[in-house]
mmCIF file of the N, C-alpha and C atoms, coordinates in Angstrom:
data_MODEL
# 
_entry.id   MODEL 
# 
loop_
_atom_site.group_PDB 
_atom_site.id 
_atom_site.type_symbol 
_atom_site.label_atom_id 
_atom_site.label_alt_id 
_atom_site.label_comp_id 
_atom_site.label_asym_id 
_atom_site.label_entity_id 
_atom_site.label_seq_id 
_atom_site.pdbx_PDB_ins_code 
_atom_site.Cartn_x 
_atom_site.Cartn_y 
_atom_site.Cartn_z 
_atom_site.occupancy 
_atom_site.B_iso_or_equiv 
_atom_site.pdbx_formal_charge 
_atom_site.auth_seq_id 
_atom_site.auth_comp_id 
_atom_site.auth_asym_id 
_atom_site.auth_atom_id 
_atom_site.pdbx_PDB_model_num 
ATOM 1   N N  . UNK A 1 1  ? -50.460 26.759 -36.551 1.00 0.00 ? 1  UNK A N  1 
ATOM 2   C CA . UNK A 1 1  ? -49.746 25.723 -35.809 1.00 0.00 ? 1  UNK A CA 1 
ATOM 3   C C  . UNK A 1 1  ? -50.743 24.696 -35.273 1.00 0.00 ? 1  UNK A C  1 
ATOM 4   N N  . UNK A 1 2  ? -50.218 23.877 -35.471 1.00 0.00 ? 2  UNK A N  1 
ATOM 5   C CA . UNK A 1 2  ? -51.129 22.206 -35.065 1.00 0.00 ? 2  UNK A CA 1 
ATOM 6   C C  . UNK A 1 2  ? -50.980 22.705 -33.465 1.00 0.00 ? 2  UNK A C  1 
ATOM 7   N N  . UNK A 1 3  ? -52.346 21.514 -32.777 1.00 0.00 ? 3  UNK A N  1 
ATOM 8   C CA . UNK A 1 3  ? -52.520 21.953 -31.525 1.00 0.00 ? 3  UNK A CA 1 
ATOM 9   C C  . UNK A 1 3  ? -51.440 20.717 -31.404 1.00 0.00 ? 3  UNK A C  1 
ATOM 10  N N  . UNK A 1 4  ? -50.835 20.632 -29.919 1.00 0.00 ? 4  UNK A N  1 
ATOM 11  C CA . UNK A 1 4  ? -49.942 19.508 -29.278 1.00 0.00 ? 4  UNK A CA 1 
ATOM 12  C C  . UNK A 1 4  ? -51.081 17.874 -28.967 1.00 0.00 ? 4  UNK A C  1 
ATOM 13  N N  . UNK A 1 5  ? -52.498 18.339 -28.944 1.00 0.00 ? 5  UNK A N  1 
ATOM 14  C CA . UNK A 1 5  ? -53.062 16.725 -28.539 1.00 0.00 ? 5  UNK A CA 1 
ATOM 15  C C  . UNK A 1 5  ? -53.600 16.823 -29.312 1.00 0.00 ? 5  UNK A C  1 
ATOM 16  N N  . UNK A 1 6  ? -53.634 17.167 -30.597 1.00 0.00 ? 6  UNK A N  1 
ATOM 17  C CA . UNK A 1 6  ? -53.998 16.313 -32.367 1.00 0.00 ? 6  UNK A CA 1 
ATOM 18  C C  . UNK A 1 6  ? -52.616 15.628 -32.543 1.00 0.00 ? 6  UNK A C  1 
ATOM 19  N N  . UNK A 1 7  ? -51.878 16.389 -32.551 1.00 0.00 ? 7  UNK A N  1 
ATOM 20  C CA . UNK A 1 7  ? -50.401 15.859 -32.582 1.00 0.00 ? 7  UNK A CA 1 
ATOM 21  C C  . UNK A 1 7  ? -50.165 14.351 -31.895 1.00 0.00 ? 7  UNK A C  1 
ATOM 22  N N  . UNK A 1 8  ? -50.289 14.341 -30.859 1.00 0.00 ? 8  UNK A N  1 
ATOM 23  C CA . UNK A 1 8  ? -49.902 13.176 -30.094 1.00 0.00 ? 8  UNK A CA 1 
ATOM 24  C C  . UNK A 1 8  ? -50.990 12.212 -30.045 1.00 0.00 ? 8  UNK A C  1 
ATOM 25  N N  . UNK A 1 9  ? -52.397 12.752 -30.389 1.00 0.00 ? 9  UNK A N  1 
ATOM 26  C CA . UNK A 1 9  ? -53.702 11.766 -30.601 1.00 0.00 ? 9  UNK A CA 1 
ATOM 27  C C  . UNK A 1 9  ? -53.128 11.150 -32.319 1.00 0.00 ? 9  UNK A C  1 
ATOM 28  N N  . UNK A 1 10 ? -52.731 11.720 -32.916 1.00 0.00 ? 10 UNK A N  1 
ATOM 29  C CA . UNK A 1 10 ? -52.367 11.002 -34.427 1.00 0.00 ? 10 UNK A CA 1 
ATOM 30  C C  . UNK A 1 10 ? -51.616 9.946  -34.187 1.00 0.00 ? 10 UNK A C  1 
ATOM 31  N N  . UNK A 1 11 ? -50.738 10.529 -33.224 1.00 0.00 ? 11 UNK A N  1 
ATOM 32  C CA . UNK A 1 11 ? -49.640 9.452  -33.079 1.00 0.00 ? 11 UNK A CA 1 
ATOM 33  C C  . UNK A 1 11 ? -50.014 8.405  -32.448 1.00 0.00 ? 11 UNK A C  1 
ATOM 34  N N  . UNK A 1 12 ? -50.990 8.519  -31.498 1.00 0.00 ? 12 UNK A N  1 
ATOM 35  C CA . UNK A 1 12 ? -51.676 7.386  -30.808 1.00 0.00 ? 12 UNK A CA 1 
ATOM 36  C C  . UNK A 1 12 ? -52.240 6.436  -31.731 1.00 0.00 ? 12 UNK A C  1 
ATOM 37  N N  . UNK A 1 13 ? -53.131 6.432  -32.647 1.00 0.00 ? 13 UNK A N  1 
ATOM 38  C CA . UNK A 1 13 ? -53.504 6.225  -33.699 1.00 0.00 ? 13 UNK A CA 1 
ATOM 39  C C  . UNK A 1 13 ? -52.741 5.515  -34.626 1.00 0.00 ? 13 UNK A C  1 
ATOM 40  N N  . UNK A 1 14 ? -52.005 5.766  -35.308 1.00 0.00 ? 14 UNK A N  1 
ATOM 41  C CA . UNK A 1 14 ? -50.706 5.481  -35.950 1.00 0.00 ? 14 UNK A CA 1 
ATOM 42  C C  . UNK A 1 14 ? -49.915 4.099  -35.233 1.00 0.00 ? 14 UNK A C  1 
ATOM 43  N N  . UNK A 1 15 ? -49.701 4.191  -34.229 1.00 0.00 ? 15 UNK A N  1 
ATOM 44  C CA . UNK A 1 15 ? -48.539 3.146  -33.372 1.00 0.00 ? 15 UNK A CA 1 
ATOM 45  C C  . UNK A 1 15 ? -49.805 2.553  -33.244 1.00 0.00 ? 15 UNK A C  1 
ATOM 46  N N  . UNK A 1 16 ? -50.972 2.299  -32.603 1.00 0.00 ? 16 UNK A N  1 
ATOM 47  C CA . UNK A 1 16 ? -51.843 1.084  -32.399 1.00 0.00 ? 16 UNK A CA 1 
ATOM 48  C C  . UNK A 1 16 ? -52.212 0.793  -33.508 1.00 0.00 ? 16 UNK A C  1 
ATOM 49  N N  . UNK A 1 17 ? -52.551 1.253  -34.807 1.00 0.00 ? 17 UNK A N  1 
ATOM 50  C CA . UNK A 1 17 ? -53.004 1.067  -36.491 1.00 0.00 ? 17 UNK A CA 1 
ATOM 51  C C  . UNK A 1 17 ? -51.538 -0.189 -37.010 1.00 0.00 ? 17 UNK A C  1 
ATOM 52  N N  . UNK A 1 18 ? -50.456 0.767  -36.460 1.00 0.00 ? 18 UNK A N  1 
ATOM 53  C CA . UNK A 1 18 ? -49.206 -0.247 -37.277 1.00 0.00 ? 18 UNK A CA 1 
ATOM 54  C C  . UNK A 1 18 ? -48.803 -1.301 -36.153 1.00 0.00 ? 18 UNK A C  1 
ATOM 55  N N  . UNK A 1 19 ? -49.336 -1.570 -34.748 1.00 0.00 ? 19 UNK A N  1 
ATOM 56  C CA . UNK A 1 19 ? -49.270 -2.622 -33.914 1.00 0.00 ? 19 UNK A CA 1 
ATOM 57  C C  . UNK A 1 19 ? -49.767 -3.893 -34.147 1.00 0.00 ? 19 UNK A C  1 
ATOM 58  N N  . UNK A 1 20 ? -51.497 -3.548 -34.865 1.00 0.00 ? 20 UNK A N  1 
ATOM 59  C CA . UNK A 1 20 ? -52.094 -4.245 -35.507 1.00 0.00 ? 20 UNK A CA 1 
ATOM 60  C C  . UNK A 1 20 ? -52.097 -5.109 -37.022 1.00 0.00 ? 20 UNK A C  1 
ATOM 61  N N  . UNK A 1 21 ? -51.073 -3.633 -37.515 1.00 0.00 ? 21 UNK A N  1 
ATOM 62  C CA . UNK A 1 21 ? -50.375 -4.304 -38.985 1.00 0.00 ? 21 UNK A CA 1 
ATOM 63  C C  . UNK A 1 21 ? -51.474 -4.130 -39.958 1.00 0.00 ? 21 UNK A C  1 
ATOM 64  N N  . UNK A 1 22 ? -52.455 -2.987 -39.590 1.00 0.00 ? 22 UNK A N  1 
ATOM 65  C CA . UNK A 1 22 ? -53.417 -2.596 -40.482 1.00 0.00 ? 22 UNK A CA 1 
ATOM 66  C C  . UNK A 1 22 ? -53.444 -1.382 -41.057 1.00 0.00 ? 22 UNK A C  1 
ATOM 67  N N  . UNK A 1 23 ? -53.347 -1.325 -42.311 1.00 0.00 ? 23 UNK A N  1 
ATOM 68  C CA . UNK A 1 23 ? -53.746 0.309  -43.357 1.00 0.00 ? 23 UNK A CA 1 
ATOM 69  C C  . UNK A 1 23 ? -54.218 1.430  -42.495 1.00 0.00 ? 23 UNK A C  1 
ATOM 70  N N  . UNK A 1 24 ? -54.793 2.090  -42.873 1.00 0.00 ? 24 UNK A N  1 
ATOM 71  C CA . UNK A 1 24 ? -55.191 3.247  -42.955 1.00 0.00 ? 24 UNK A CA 1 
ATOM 72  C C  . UNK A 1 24 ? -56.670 2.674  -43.792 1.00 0.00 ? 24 UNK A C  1 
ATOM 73  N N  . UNK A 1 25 ? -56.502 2.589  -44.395 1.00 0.00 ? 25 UNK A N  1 
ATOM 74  C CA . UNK A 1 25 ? -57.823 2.084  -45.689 1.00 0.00 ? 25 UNK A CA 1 
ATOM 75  C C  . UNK A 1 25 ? -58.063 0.506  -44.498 1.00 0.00 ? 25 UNK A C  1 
ATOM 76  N N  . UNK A 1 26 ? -57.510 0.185  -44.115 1.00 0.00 ? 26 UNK A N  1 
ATOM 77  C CA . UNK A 1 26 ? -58.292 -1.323 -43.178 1.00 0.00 ? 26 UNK A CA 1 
ATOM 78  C C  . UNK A 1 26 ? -58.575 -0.548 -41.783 1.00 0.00 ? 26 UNK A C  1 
ATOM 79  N N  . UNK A 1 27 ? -58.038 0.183  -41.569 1.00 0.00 ? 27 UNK A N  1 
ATOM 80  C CA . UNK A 1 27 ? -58.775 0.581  -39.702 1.00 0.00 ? 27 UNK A CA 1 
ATOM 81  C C  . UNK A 1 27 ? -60.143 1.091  -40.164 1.00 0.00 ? 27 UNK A C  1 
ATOM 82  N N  . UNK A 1 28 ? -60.428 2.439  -41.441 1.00 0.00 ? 28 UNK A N  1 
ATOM 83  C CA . UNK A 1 28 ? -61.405 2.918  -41.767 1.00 0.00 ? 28 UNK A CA 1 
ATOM 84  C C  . UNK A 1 28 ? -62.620 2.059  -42.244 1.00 0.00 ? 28 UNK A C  1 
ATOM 85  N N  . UNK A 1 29 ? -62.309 1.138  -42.831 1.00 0.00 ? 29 UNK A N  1 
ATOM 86  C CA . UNK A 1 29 ? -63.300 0.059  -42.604 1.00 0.00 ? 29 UNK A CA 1 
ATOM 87  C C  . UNK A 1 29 ? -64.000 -0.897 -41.360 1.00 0.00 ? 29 UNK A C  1 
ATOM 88  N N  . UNK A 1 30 ? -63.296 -1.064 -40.717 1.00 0.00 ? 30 UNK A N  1 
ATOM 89  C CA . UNK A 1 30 ? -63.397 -1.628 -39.404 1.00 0.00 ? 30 UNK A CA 1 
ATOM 90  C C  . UNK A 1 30 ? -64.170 -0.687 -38.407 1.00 0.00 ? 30 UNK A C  1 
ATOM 91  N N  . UNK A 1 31 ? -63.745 0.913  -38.726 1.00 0.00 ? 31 UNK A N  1 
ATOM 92  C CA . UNK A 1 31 ? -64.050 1.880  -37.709 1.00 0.00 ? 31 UNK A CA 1 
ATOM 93  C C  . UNK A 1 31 ? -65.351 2.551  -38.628 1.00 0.00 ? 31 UNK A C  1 
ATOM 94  N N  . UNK A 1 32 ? -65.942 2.032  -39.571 1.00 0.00 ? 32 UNK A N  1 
ATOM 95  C CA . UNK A 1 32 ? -67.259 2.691  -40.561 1.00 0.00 ? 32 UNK A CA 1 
ATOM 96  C C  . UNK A 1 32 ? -66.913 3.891  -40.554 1.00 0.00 ? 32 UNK A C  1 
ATOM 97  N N  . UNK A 1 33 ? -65.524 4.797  -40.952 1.00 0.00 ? 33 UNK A N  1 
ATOM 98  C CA . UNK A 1 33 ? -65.636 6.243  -41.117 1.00 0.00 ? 33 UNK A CA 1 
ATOM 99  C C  . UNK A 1 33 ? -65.009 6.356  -42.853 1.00 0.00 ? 33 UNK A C  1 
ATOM 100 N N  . UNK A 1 34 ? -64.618 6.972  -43.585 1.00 0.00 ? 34 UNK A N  1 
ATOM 101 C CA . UNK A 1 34 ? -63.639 6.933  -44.735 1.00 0.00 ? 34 UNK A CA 1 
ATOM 102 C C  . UNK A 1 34 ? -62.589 7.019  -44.701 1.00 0.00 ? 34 UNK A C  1 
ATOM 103 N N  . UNK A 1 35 ? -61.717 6.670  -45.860 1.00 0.00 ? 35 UNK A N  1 
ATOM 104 C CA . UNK A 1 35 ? -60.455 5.764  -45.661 1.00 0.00 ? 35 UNK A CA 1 
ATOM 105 C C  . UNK A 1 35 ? -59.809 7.373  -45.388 1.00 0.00 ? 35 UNK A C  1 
ATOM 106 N N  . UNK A 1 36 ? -60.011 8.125  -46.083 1.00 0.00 ? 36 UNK A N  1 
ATOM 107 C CA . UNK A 1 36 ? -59.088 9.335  -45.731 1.00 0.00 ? 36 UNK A CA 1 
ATOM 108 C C  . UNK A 1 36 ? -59.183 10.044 -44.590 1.00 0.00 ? 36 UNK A C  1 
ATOM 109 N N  . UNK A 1 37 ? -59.863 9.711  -43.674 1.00 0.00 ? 37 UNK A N  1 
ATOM 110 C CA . UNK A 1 37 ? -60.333 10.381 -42.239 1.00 0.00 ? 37 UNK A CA 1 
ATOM 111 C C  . UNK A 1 37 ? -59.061 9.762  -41.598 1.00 0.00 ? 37 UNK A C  1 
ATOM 112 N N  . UNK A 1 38 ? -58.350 8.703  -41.145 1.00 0.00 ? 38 UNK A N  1 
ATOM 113 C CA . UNK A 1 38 ? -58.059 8.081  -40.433 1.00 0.00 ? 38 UNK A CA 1 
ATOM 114 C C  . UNK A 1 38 ? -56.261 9.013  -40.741 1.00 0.00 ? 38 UNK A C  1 
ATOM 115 N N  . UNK A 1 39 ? -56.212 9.291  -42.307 1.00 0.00 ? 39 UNK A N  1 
ATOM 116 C CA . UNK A 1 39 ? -54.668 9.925  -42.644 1.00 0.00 ? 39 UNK A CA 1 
ATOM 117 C C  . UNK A 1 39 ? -54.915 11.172 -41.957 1.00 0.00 ? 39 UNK A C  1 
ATOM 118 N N  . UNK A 1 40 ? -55.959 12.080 -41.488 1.00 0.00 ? 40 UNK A N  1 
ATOM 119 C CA . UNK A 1 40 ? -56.175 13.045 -41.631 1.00 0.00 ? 40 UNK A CA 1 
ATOM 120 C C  . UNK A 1 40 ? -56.445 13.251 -39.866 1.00 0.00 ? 40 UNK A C  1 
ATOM 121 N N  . UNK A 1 41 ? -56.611 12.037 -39.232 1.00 0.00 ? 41 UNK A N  1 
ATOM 122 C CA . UNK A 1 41 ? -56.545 12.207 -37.819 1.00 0.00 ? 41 UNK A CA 1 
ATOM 123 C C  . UNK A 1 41 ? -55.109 12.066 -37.474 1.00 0.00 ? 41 UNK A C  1 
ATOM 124 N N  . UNK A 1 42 ? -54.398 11.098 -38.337 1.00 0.00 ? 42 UNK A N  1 
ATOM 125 C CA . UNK A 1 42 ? -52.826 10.949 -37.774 1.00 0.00 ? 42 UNK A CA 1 
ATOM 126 C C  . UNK A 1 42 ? -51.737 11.838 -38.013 1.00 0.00 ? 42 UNK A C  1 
ATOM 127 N N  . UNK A 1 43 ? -52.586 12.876 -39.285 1.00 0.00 ? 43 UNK A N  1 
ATOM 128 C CA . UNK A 1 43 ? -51.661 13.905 -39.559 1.00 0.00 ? 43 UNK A CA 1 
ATOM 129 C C  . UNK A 1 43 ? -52.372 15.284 -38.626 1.00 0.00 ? 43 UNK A C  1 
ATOM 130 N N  . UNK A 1 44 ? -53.194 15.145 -37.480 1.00 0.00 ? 44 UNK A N  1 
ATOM 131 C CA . UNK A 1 44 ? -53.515 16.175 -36.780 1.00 0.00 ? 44 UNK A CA 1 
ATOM 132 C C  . UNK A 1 44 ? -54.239 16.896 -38.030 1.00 0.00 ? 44 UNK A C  1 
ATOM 133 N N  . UNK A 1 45 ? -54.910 16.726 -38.481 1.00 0.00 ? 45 UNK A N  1 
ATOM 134 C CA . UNK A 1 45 ? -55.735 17.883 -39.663 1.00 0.00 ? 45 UNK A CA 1 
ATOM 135 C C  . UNK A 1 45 ? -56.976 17.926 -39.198 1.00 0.00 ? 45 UNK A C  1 
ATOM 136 N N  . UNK A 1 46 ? -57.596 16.378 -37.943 1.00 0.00 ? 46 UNK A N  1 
ATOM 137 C CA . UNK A 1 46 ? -58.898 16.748 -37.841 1.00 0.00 ? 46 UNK A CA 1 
ATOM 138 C C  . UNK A 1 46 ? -59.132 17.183 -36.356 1.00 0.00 ? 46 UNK A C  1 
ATOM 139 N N  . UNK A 1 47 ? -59.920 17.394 -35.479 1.00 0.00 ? 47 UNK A N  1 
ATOM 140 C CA . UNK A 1 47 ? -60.222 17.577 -34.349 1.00 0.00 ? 47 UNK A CA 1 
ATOM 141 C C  . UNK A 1 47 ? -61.217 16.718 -34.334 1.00 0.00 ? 47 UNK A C  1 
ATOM 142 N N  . UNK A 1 48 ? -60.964 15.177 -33.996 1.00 0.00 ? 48 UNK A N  1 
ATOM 143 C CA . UNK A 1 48 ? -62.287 14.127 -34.219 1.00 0.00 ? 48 UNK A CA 1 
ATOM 144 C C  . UNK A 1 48 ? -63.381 14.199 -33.279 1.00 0.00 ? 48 UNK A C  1 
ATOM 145 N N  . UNK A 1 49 ? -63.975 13.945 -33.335 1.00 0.00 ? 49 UNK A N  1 
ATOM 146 C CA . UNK A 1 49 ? -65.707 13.960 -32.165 1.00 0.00 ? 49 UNK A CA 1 
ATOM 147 C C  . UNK A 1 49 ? -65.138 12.803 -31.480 1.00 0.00 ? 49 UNK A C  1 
ATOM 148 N N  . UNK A 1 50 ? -66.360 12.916 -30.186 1.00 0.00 ? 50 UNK A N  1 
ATOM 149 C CA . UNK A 1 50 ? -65.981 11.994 -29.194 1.00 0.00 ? 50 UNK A CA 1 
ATOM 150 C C  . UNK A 1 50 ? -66.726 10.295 -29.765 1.00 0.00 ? 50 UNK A C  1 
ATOM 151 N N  . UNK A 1 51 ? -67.959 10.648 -30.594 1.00 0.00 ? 51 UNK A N  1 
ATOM 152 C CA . UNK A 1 51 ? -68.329 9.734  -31.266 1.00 0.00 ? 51 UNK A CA 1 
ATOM 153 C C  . UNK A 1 51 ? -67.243 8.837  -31.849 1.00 0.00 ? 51 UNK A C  1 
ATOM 154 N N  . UNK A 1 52 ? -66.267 9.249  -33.245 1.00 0.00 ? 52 UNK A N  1 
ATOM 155 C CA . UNK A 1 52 ? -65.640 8.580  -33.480 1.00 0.00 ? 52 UNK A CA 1 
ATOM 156 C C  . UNK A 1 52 ? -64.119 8.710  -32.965 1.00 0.00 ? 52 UNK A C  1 
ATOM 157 N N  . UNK A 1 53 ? -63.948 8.826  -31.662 1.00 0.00 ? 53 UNK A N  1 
ATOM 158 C CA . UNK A 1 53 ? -62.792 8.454  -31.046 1.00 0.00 ? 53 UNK A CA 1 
ATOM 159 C C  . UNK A 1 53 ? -63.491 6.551  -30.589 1.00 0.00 ? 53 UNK A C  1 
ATOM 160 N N  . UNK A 1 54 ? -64.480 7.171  -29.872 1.00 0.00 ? 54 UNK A N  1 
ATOM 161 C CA . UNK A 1 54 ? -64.726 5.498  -29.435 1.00 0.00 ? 54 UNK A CA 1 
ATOM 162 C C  . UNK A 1 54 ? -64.803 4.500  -30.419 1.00 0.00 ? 54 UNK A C  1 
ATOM 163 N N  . UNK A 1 55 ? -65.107 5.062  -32.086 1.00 0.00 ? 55 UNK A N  1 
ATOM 164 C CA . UNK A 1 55 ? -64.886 3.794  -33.503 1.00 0.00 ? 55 UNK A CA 1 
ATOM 165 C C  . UNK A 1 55 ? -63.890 3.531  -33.377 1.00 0.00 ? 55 UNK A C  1 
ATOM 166 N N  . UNK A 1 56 ? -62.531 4.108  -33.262 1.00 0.00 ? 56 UNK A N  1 
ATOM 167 C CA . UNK A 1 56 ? -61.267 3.764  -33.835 1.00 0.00 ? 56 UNK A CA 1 
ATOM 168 C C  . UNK A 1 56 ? -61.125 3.036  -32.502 1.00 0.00 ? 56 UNK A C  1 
ATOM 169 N N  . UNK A 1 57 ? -61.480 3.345  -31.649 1.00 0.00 ? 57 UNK A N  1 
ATOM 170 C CA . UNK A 1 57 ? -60.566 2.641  -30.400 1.00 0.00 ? 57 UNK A CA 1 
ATOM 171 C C  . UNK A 1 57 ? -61.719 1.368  -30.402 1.00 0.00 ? 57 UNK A C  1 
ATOM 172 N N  . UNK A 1 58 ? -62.507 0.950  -30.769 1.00 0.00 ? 58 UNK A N  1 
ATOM 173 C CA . UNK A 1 58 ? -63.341 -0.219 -31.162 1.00 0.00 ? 58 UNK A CA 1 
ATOM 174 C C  . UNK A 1 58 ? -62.645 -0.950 -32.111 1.00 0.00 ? 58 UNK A C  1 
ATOM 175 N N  . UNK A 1 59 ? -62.465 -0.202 -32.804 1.00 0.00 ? 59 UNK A N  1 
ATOM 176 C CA . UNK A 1 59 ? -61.510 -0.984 -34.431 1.00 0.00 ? 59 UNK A CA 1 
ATOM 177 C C  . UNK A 1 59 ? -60.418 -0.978 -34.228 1.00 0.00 ? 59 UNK A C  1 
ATOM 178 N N  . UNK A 1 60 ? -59.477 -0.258 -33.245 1.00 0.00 ? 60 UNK A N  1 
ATOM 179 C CA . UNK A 1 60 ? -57.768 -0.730 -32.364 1.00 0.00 ? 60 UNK A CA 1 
ATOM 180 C C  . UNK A 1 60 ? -58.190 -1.844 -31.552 1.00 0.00 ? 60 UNK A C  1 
ATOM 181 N N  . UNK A 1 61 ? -59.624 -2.225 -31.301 1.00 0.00 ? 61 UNK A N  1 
ATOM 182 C CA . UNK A 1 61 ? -59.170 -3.189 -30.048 1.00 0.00 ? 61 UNK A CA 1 
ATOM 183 C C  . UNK A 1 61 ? -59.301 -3.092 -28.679 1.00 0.00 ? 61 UNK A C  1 
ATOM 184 N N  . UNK A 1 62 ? -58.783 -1.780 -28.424 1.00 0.00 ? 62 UNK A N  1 
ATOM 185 C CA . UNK A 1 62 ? -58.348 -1.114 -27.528 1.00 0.00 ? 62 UNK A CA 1 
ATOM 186 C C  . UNK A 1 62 ? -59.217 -0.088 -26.837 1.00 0.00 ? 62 UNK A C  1 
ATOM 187 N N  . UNK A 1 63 ? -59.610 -0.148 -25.094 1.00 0.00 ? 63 UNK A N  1 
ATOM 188 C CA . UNK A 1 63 ? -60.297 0.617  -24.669 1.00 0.00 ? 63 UNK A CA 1 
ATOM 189 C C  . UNK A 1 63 ? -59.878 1.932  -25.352 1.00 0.00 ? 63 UNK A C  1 
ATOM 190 N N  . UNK A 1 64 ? -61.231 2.803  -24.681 1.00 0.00 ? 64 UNK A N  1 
ATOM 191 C CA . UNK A 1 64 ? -60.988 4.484  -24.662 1.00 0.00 ? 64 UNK A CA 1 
ATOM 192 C C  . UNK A 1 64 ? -59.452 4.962  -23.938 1.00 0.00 ? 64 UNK A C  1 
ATOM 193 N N  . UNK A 1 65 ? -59.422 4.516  -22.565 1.00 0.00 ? 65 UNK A N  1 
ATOM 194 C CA . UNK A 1 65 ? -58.475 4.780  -21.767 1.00 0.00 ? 65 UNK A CA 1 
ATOM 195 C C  . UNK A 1 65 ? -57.162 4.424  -22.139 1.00 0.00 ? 65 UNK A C  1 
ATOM 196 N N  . UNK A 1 66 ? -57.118 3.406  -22.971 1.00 0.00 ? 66 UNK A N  1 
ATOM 197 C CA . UNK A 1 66 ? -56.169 3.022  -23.686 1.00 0.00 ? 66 UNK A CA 1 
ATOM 198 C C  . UNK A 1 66 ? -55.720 4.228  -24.721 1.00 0.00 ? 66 UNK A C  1 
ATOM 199 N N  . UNK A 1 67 ? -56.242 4.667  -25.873 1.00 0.00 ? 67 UNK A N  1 
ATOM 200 C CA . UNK A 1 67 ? -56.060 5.141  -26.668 1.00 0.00 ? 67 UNK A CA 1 
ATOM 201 C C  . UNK A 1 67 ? -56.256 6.959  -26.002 1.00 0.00 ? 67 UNK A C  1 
ATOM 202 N N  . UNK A 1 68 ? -56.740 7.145  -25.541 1.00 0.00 ? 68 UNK A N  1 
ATOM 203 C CA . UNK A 1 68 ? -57.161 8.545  -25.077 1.00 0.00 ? 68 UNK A CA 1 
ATOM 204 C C  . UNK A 1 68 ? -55.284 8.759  -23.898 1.00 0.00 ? 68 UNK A C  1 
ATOM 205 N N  . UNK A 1 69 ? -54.797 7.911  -24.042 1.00 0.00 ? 69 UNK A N  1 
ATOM 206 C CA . UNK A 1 69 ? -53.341 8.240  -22.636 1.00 0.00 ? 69 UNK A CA 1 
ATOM 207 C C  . UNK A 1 69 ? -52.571 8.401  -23.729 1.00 0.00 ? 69 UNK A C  1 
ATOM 208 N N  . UNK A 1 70 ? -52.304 10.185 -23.523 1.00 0.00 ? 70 UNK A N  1 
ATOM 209 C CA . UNK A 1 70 ? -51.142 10.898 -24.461 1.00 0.00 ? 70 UNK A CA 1 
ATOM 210 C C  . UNK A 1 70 ? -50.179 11.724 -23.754 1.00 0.00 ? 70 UNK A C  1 
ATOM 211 N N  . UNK A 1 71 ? -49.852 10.630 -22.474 1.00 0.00 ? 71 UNK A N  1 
ATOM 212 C CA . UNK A 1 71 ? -48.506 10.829 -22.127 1.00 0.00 ? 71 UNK A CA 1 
ATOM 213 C C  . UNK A 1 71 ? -47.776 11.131 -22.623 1.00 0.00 ? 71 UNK A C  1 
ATOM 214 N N  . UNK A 1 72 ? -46.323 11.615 -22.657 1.00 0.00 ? 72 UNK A N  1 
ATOM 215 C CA . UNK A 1 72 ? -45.089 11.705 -23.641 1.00 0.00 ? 72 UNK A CA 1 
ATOM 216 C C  . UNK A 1 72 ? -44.370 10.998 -22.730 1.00 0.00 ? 72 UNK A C  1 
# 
């Protein structure tokens, strides 16, 4: 069973990726990781480092605090 904050960190991910109106293959460029990392954080498959939490939320735009609030 998937943990509940991969779950809701994907989803975080996902809604700011399609806010922006960018791929999956365009955030991973922007964020220097590979294009399949980014499917693989939104489908909860990875447990990402704190390193590249701060890429994607560089390449969303969007502070840490921003992207790290997985309210429901």
């Amino acid at each position: 069973m998937k943990r509940e904050i991969l779950i809701r960190f994907g989803q975080k991910v996902r809604e700011e990726r399609t806010r922006l109106g960018l791929s999956q293959e365009e955030l991973a460029v922007r964020a220097g990781v590979h294009r399949t990392y980014i499917g693989m954080i939104e489908r909860a498959e990875k447990n990402i480092t704190l390193e590249n939490i701060e890429k994607i939320a560089k390449a969303l735009e969007i502070s840490l605090d921003k992207l790290m609030s997985l309210e429901k």
